[in-house]
mmCIF file of the N, C-alpha and C atoms, coordinates in Angstrom:
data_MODEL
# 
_entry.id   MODEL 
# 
loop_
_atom_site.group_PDB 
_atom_site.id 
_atom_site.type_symbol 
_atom_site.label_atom_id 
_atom_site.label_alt_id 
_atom_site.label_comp_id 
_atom_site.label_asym_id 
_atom_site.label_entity_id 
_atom_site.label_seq_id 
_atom_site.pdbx_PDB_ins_code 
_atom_site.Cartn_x 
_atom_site.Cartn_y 
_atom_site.Cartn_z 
_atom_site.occupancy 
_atom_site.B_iso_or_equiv 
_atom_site.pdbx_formal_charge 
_atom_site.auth_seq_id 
_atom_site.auth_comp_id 
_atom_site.auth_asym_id 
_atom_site.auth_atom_id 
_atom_site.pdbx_PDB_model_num 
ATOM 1   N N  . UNK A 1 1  ? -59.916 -7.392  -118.098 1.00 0.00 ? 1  UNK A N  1 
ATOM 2   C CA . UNK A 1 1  ? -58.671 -7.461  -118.842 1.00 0.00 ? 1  UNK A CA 1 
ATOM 3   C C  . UNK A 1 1  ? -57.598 -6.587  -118.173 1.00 0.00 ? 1  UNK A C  1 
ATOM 4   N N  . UNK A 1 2  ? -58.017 -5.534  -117.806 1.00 0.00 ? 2  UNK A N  1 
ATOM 5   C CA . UNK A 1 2  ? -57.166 -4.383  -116.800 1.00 0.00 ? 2  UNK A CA 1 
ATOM 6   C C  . UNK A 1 2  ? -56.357 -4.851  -115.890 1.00 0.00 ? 2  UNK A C  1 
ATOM 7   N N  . UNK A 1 3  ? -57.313 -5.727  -114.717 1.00 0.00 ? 3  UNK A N  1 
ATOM 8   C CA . UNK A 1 3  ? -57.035 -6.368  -113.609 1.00 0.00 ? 3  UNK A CA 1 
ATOM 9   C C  . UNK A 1 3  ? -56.232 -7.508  -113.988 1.00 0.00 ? 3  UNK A C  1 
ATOM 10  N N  . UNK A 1 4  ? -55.973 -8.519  -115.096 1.00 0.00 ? 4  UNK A N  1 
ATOM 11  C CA . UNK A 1 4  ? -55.197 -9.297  -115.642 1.00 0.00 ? 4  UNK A CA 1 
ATOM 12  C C  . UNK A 1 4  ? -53.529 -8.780  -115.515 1.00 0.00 ? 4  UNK A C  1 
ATOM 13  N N  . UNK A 1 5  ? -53.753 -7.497  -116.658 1.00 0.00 ? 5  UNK A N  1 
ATOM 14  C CA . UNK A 1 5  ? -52.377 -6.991  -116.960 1.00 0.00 ? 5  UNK A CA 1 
ATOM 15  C C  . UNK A 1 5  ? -51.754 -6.455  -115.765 1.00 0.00 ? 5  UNK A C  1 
ATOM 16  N N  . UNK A 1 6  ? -52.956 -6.050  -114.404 1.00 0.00 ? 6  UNK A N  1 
ATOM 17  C CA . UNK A 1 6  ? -52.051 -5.597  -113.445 1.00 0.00 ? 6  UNK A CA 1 
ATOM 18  C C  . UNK A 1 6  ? -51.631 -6.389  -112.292 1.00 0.00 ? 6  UNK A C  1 
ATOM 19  N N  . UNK A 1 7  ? -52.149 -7.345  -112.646 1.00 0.00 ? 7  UNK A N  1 
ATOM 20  C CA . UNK A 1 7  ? -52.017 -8.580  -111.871 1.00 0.00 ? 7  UNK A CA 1 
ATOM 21  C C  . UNK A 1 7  ? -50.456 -8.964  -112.970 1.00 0.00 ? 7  UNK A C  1 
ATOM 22  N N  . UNK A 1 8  ? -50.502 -9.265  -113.678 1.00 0.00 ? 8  UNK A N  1 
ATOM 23  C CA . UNK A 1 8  ? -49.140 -9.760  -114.162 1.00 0.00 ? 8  UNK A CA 1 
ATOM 24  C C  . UNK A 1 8  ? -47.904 -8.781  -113.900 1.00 0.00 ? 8  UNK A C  1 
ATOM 25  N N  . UNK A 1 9  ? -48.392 -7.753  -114.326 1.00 0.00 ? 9  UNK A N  1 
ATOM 26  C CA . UNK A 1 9  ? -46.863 -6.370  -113.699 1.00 0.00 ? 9  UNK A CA 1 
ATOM 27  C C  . UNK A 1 9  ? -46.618 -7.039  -112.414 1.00 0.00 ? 9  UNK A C  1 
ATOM 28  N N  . UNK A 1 10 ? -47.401 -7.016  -111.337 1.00 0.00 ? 10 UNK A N  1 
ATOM 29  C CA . UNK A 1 10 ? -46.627 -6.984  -110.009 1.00 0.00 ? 10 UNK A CA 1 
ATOM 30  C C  . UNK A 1 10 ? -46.270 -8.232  -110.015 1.00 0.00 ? 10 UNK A C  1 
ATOM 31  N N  . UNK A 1 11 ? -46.946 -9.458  -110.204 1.00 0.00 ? 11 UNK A N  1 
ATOM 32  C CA . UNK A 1 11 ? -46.049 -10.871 -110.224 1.00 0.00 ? 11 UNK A CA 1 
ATOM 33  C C  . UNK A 1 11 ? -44.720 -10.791 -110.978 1.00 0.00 ? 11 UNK A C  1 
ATOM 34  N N  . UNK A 1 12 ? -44.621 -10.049 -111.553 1.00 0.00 ? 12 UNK A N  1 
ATOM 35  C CA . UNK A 1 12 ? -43.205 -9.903  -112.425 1.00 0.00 ? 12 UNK A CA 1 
ATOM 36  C C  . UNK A 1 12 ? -42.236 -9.138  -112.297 1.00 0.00 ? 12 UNK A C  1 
ATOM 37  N N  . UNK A 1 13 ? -42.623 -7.664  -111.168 1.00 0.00 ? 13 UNK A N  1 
ATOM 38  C CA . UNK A 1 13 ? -41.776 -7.104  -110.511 1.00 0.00 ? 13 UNK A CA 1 
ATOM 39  C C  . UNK A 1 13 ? -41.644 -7.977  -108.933 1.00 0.00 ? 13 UNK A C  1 
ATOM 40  N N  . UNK A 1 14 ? -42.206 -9.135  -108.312 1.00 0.00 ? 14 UNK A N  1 
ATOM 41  C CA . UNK A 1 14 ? -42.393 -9.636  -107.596 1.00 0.00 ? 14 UNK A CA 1 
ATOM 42  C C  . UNK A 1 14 ? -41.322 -10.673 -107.705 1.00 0.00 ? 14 UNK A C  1 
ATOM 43  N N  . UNK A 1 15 ? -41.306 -11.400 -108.993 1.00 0.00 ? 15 UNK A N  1 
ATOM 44  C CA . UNK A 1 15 ? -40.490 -12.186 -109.125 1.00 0.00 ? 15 UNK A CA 1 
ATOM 45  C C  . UNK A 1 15 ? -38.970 -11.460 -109.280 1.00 0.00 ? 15 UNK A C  1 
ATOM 46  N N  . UNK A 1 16 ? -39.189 -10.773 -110.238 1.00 0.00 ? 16 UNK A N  1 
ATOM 47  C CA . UNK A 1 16 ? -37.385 -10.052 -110.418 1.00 0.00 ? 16 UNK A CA 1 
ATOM 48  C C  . UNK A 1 16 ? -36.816 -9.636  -108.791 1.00 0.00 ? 16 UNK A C  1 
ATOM 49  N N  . UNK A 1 17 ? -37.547 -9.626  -107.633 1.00 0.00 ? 17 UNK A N  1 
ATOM 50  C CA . UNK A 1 17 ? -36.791 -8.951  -106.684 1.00 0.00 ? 17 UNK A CA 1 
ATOM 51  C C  . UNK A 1 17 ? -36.653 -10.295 -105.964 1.00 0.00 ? 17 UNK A C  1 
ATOM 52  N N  . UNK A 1 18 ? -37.411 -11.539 -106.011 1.00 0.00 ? 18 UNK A N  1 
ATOM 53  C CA . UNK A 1 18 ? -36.770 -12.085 -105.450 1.00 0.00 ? 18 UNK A CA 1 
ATOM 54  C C  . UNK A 1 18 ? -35.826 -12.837 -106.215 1.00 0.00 ? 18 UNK A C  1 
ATOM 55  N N  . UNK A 1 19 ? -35.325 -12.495 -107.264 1.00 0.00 ? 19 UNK A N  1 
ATOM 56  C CA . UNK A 1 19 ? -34.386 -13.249 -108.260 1.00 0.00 ? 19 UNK A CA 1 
ATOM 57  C C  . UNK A 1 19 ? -33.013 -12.576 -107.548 1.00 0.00 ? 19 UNK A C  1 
ATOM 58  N N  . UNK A 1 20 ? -33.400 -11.146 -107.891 1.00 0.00 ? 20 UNK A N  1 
ATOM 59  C CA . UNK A 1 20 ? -32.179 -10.135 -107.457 1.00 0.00 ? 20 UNK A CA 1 
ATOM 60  C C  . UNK A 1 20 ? -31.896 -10.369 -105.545 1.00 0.00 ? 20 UNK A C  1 
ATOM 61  N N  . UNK A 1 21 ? -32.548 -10.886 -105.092 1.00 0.00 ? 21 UNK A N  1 
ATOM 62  C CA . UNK A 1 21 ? -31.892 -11.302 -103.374 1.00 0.00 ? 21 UNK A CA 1 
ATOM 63  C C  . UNK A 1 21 ? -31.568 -12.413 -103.274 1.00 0.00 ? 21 UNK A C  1 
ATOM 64  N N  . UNK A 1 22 ? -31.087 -13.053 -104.518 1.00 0.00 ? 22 UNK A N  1 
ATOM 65  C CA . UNK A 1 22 ? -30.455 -14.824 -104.430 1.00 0.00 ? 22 UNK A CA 1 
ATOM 66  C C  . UNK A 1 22 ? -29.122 -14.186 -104.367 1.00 0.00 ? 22 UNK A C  1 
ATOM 67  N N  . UNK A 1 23 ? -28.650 -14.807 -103.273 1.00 0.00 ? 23 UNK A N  1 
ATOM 68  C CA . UNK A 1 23 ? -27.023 -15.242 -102.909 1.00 0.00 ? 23 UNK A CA 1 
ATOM 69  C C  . UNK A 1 23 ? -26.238 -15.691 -104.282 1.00 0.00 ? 23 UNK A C  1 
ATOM 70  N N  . UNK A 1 24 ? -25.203 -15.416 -104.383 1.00 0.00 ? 24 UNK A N  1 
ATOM 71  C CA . UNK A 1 24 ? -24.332 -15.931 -106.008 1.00 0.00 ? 24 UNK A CA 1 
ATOM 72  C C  . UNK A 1 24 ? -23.786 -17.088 -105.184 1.00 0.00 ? 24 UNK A C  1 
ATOM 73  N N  . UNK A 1 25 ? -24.027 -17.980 -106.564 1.00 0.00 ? 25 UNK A N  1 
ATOM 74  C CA . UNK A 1 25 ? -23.315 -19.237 -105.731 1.00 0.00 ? 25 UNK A CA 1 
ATOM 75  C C  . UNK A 1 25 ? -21.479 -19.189 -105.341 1.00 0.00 ? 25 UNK A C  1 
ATOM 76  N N  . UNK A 1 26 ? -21.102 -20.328 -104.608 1.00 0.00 ? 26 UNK A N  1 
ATOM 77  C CA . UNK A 1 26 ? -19.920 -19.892 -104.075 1.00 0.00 ? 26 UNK A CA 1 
ATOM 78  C C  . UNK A 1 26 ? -18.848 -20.231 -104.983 1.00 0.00 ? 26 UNK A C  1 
ATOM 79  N N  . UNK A 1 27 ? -17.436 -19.753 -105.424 1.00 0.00 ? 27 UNK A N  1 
ATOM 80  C CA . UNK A 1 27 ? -16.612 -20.423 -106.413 1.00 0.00 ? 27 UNK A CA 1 
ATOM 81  C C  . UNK A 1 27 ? -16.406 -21.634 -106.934 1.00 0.00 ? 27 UNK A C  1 
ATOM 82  N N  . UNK A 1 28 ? -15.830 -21.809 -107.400 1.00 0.00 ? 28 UNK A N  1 
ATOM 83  C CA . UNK A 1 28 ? -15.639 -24.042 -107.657 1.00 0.00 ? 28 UNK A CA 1 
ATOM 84  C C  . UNK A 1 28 ? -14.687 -23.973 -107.138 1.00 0.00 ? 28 UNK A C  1 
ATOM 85  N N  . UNK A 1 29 ? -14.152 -24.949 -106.095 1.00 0.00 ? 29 UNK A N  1 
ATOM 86  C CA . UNK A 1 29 ? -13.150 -25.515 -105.011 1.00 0.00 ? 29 UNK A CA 1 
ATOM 87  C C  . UNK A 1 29 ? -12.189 -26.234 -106.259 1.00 0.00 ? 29 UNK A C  1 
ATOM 88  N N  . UNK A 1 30 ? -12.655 -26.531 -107.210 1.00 0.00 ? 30 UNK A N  1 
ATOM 89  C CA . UNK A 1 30 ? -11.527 -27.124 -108.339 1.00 0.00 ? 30 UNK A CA 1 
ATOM 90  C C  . UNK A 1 30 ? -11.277 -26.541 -109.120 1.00 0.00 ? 30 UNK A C  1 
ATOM 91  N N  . UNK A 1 31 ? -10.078 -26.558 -109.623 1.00 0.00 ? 31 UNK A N  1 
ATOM 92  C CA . UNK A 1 31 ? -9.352  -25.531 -111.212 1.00 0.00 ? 31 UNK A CA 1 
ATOM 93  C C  . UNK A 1 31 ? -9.791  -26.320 -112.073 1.00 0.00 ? 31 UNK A C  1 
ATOM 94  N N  . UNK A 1 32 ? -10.076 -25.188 -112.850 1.00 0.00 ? 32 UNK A N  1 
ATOM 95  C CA . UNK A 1 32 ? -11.500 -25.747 -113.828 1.00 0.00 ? 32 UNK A CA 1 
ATOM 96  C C  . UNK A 1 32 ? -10.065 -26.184 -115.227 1.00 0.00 ? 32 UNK A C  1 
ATOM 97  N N  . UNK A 1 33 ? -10.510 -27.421 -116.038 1.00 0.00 ? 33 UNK A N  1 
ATOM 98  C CA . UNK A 1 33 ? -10.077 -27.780 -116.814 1.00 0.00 ? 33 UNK A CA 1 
ATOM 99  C C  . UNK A 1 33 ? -8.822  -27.173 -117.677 1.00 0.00 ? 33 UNK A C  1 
ATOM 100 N N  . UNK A 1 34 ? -7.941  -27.519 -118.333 1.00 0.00 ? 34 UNK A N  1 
ATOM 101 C CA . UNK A 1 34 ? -7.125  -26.543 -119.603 1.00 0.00 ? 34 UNK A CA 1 
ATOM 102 C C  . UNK A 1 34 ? -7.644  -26.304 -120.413 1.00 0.00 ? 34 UNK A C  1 
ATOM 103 N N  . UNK A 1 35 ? -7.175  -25.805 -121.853 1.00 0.00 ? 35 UNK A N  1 
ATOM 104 C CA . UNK A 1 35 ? -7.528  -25.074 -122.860 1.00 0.00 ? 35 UNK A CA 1 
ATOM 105 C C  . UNK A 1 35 ? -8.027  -26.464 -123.756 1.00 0.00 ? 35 UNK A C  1 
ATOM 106 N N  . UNK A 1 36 ? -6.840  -28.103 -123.651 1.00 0.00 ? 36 UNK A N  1 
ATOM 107 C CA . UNK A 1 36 ? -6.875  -29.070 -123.959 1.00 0.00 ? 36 UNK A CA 1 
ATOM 108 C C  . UNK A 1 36 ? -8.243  -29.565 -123.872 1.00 0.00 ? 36 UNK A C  1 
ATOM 109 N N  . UNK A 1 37 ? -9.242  -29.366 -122.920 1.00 0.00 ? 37 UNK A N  1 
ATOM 110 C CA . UNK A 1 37 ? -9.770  -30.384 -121.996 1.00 0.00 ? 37 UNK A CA 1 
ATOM 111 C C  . UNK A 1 37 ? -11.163 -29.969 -122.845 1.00 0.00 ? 37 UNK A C  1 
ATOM 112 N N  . UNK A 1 38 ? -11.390 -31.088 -123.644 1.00 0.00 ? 38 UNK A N  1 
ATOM 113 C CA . UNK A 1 38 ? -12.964 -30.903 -124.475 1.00 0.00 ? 38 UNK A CA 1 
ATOM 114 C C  . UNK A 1 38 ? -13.951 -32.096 -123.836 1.00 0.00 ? 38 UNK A C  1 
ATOM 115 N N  . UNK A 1 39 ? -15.333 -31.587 -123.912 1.00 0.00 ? 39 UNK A N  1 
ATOM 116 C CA . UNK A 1 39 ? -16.418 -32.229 -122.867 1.00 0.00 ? 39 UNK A CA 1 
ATOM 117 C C  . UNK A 1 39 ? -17.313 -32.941 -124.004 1.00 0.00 ? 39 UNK A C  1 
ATOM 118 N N  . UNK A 1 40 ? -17.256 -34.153 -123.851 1.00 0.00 ? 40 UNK A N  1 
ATOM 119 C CA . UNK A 1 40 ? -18.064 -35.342 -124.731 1.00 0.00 ? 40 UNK A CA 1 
ATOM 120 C C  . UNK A 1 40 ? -19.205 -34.633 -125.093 1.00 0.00 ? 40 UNK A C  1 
ATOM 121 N N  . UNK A 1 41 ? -20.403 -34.792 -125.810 1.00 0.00 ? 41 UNK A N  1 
ATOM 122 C CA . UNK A 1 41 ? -21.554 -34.735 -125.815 1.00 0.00 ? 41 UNK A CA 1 
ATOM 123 C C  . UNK A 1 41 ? -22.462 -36.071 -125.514 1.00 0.00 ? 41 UNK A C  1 
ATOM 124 N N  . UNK A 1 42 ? -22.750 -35.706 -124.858 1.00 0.00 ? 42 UNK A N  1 
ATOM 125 C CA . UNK A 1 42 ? -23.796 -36.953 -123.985 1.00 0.00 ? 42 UNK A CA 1 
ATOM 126 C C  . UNK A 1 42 ? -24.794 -37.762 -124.880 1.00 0.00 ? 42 UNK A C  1 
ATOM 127 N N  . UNK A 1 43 ? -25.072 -39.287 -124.985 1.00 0.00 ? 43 UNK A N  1 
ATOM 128 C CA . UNK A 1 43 ? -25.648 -39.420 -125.709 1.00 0.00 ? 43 UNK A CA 1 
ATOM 129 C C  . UNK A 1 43 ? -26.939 -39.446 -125.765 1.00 0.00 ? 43 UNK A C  1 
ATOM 130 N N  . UNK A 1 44 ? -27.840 -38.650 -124.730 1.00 0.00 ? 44 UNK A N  1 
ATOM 131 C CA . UNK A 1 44 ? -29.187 -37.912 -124.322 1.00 0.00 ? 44 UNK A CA 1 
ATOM 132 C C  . UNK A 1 44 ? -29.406 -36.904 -125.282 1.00 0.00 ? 44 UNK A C  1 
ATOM 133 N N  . UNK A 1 45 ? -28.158 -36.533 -125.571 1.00 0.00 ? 45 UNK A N  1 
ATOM 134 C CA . UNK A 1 45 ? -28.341 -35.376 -126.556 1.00 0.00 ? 45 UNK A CA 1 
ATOM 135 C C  . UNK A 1 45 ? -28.769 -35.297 -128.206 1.00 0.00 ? 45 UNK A C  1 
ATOM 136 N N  . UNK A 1 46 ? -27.842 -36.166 -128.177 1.00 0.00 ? 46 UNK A N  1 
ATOM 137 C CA . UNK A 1 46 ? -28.001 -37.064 -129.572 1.00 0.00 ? 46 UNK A CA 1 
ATOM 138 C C  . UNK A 1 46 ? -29.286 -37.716 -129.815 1.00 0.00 ? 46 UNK A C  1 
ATOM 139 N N  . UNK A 1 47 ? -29.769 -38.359 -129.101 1.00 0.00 ? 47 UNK A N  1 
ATOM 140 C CA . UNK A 1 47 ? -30.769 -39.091 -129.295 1.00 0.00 ? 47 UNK A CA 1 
ATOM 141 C C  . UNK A 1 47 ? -31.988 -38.254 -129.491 1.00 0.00 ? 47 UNK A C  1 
ATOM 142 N N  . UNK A 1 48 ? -32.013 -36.977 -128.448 1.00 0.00 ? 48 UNK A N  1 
ATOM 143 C CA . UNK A 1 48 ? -33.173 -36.064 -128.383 1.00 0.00 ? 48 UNK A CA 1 
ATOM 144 C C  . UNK A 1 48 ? -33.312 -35.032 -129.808 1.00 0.00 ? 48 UNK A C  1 
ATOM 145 N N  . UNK A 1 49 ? -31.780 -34.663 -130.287 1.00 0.00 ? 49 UNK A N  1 
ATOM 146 C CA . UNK A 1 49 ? -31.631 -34.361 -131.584 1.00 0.00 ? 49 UNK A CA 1 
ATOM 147 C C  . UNK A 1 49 ? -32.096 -35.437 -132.844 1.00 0.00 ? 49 UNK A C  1 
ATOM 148 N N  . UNK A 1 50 ? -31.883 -36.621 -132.662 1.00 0.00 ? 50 UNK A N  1 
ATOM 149 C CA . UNK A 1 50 ? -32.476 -37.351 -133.648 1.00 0.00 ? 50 UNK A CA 1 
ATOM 150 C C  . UNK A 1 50 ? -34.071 -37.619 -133.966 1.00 0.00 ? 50 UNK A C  1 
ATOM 151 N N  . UNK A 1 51 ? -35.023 -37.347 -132.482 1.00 0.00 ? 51 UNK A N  1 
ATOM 152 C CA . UNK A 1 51 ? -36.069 -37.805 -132.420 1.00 0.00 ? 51 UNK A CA 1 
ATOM 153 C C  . UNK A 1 51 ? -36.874 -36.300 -132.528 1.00 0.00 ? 51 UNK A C  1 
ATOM 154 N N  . UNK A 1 52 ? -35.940 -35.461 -132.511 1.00 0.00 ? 52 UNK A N  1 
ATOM 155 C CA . UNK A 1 52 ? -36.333 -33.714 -132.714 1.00 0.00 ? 52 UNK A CA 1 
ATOM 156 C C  . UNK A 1 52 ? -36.732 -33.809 -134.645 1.00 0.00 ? 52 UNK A C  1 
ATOM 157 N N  . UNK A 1 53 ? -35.535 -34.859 -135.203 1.00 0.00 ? 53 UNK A N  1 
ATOM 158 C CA . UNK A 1 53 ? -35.451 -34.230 -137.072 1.00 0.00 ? 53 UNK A CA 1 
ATOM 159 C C  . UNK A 1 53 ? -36.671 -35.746 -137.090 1.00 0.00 ? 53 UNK A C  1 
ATOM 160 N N  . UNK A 1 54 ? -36.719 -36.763 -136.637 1.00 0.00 ? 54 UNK A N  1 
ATOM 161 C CA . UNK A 1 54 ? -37.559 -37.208 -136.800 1.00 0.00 ? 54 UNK A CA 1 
ATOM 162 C C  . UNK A 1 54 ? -39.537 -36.884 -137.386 1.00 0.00 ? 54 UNK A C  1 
ATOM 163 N N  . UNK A 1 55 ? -39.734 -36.200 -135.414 1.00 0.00 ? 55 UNK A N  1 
ATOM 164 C CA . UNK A 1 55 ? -40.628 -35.692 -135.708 1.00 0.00 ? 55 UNK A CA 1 
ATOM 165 C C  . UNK A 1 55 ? -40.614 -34.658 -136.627 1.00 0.00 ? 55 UNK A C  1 
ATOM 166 N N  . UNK A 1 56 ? -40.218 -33.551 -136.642 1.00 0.00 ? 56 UNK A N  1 
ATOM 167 C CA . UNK A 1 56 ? -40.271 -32.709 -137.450 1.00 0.00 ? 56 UNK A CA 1 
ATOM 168 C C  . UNK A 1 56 ? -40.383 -33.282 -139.229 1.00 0.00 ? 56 UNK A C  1 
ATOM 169 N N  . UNK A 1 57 ? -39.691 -33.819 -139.621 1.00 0.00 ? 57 UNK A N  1 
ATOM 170 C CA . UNK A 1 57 ? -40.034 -34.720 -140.828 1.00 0.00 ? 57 UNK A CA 1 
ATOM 171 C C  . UNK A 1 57 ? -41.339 -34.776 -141.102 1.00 0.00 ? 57 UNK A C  1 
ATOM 172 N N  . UNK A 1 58 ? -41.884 -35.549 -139.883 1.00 0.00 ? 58 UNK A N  1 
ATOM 173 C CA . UNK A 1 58 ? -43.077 -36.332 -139.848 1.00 0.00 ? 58 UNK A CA 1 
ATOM 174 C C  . UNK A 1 58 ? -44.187 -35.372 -140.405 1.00 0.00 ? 58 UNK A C  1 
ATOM 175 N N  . UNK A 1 59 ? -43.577 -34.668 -139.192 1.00 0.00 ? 59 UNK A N  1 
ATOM 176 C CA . UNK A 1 59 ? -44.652 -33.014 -139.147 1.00 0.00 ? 59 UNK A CA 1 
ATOM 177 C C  . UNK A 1 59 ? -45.211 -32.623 -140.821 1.00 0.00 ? 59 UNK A C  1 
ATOM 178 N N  . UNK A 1 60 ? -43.865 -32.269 -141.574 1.00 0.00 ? 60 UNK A N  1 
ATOM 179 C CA . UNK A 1 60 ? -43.759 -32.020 -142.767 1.00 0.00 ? 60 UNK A CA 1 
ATOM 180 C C  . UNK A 1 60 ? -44.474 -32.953 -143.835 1.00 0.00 ? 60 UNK A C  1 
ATOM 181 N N  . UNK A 1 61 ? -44.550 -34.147 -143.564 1.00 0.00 ? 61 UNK A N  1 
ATOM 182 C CA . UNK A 1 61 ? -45.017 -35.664 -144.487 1.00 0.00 ? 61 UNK A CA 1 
ATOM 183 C C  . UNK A 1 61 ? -46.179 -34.787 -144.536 1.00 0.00 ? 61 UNK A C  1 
ATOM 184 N N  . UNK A 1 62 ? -47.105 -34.735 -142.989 1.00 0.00 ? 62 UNK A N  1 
ATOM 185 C CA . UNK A 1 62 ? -48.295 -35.218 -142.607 1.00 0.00 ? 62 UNK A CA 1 
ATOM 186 C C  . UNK A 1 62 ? -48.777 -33.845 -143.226 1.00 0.00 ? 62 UNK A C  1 
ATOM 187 N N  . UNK A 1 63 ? -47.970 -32.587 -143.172 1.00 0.00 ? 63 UNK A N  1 
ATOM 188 C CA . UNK A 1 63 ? -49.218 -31.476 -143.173 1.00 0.00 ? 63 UNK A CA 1 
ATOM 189 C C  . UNK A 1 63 ? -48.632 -31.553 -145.046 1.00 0.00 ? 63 UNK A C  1 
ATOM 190 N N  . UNK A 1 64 ? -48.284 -32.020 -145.683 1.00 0.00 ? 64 UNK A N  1 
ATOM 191 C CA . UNK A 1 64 ? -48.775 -31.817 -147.193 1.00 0.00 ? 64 UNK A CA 1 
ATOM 192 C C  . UNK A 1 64 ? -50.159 -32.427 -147.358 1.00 0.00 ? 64 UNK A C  1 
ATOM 193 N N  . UNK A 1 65 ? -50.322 -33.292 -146.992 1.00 0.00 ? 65 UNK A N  1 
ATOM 194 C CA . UNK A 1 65 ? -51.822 -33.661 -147.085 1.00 0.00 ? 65 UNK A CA 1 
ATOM 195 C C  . UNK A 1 65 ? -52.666 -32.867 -147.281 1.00 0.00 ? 65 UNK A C  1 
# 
């Protein structure tokens, strides 16, 4: 169990350093939108929200049983 937890510390100080030596990406070459400028919601979104209250419903039917 020892060797677990110390096996996970260093994968995790392992990972944070190579997080912290990523390059920032470079600016956006375009002026980003006005104050006007509102962004649709996709209808991937919607759908994944509907099939989210769906199941969940279901969930609820099934565990009164």
């Amino acid at each position: 169990m020892q060797n677990k937890r110390i096996f996970a510390s260093i994968l995790f100080v392992l990972i944070s350093l190579v997080c912290l030596g990523q390059k920032t990406p470079p600016p956006p070459s375009t002026p980003a939108p006005g104050p006007g400028f509102i962004l649709p919601i996709d209808g991937g979104v919607l759908l994944g929200a509907f099939f989210a209250i769906i199941y969940g419903v279901k969930k609820m039917v099934f565990n009164k049983k």
